[in-house]
N, C-alpha and C positions, 0 to 999 in steps of 0.2 A: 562603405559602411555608412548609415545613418547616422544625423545629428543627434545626438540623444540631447538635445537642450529641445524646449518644446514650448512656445510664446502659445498663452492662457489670454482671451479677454475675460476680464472682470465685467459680468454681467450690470451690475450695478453702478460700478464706477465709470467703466468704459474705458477702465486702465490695460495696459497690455503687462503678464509678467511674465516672465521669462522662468523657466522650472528646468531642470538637470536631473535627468532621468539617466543613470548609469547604468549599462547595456547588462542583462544578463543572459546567459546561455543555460540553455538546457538541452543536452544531449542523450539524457536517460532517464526515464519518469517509471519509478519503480510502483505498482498496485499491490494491494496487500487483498487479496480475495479468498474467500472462506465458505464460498458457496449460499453466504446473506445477503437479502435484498439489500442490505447497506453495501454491501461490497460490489455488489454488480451494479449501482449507482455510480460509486466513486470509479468503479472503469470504465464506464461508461466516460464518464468527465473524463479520466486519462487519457483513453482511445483522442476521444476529438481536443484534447489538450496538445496530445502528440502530434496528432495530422496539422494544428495548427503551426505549430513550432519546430515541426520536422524533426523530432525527436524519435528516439527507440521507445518502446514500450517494453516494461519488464514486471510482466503480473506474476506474482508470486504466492505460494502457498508452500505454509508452514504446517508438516503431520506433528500435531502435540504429539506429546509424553503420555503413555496409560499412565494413567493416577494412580498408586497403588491404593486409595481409598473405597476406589470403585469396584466392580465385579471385574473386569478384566484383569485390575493390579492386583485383586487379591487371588484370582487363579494362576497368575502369573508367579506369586510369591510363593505358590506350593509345587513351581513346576510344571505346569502346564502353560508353557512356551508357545504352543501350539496357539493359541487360543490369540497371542498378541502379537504372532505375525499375521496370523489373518485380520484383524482388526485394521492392524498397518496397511496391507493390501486391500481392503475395501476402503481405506480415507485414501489411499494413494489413488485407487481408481477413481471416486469422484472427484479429486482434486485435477486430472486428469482431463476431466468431463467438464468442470466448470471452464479451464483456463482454455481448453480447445473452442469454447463457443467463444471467448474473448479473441484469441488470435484470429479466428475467423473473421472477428466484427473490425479486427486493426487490420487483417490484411486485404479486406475488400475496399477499405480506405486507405490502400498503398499505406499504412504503416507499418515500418519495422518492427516485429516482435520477437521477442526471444524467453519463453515461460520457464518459470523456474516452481523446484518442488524439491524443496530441504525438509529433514525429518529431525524432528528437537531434540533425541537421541538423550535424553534425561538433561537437557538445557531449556532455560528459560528461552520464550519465541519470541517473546518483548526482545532478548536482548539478540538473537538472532538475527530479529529483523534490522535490528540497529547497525549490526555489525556487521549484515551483509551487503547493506546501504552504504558503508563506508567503503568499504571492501574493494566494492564495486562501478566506486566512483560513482552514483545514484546525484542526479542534482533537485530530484523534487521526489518526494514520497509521498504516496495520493492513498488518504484511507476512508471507508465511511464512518459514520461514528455510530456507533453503537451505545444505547441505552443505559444509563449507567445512572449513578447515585448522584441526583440533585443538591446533597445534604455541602460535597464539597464544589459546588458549580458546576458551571457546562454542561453540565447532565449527559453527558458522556462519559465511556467507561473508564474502569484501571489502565486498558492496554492503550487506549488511546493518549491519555494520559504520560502516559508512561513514553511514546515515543514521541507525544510533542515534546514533553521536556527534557528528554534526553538523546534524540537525536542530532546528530551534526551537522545534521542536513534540513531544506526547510519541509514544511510536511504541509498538506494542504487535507484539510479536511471537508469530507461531502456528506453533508448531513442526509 
């Protein structure tokens, strides 16, 4: 095992100091991909985060909830079922689609992948993601960020938001 203590000179002074860097492991670096160019950034950065660190790679995509607000939840609400299992089978296919060109780009660079595609089933995805992050022993969470309201900082969205502060794990953001 390496020293994780790491002797710094001080440009300036010509001092040597001594710095204690405590080893971390990363064994599973979870992507949250959604088929947006934010998202195919940020696995981009995981792919070659993982080849670095010899880690797994586990991109994931979350099928939201039909909204009942929308035209699918409100054909839905009169019984026509039909209408939002197909909806589900066209987000299942492109999610499909997106994380097949991911595994491809991790497994030309000998990384381990293993793609995942959970469907919100009328549950929050913010909290799914969280939960499946834990779940699953996940030791880094790699999301892009997405555009969001300046008014409370970051300028990045709710959902991002939402798993930096309440995940248990640390989350790495790719703008």
């Amino acid at each position: 095992m390496l020293d994780p203590s790491i002797e710094k000179t001080n440009l300036i002074t010509k001092s040597t100091v001594s710095i204690r860097v405590d080893s971390v492991s990363m064994r599973k670096i979870l992507v949250l991909v959604d088929g947006t160019e934010t998202s195919f950034r940020a696995a981009n950065y995981a792919v070659n985060l993982a080849k670095l660190v010899n880690a797994e790679l586990i991109p994931i995509n979350i099928i939201e909830d039909v909204k009942q607000g929308g035209a699918i939840g409100l054909l839905a609400k009169y019984g026509k079922m039909s209408i939002v299992k197909a909806f589900k089978m066209a987000r299942r296919h492109s999610a499909e689609g997106w994380l097949k060109e991911i595994e491809d780009e991790a497994l030309s660079l000998g990384v381990k992948v293993n793609s995942v595609i959970l469907d919100a089933d009328g549950r929050n995805e913010k909290s799914i993601l969280s939960e499946y992050a834990t779940k699953s022993n996940i030791d880094l969470i790699v999301i892009g960020s997405r555009k969001g309201s300046r008014v409370l900082g970051l300028g990045i969205s709710g959902f991002t938001k939402f798993i930096i502060h309440r995940s248990t794990k640390p989350v790495l953001v790719v703008p």
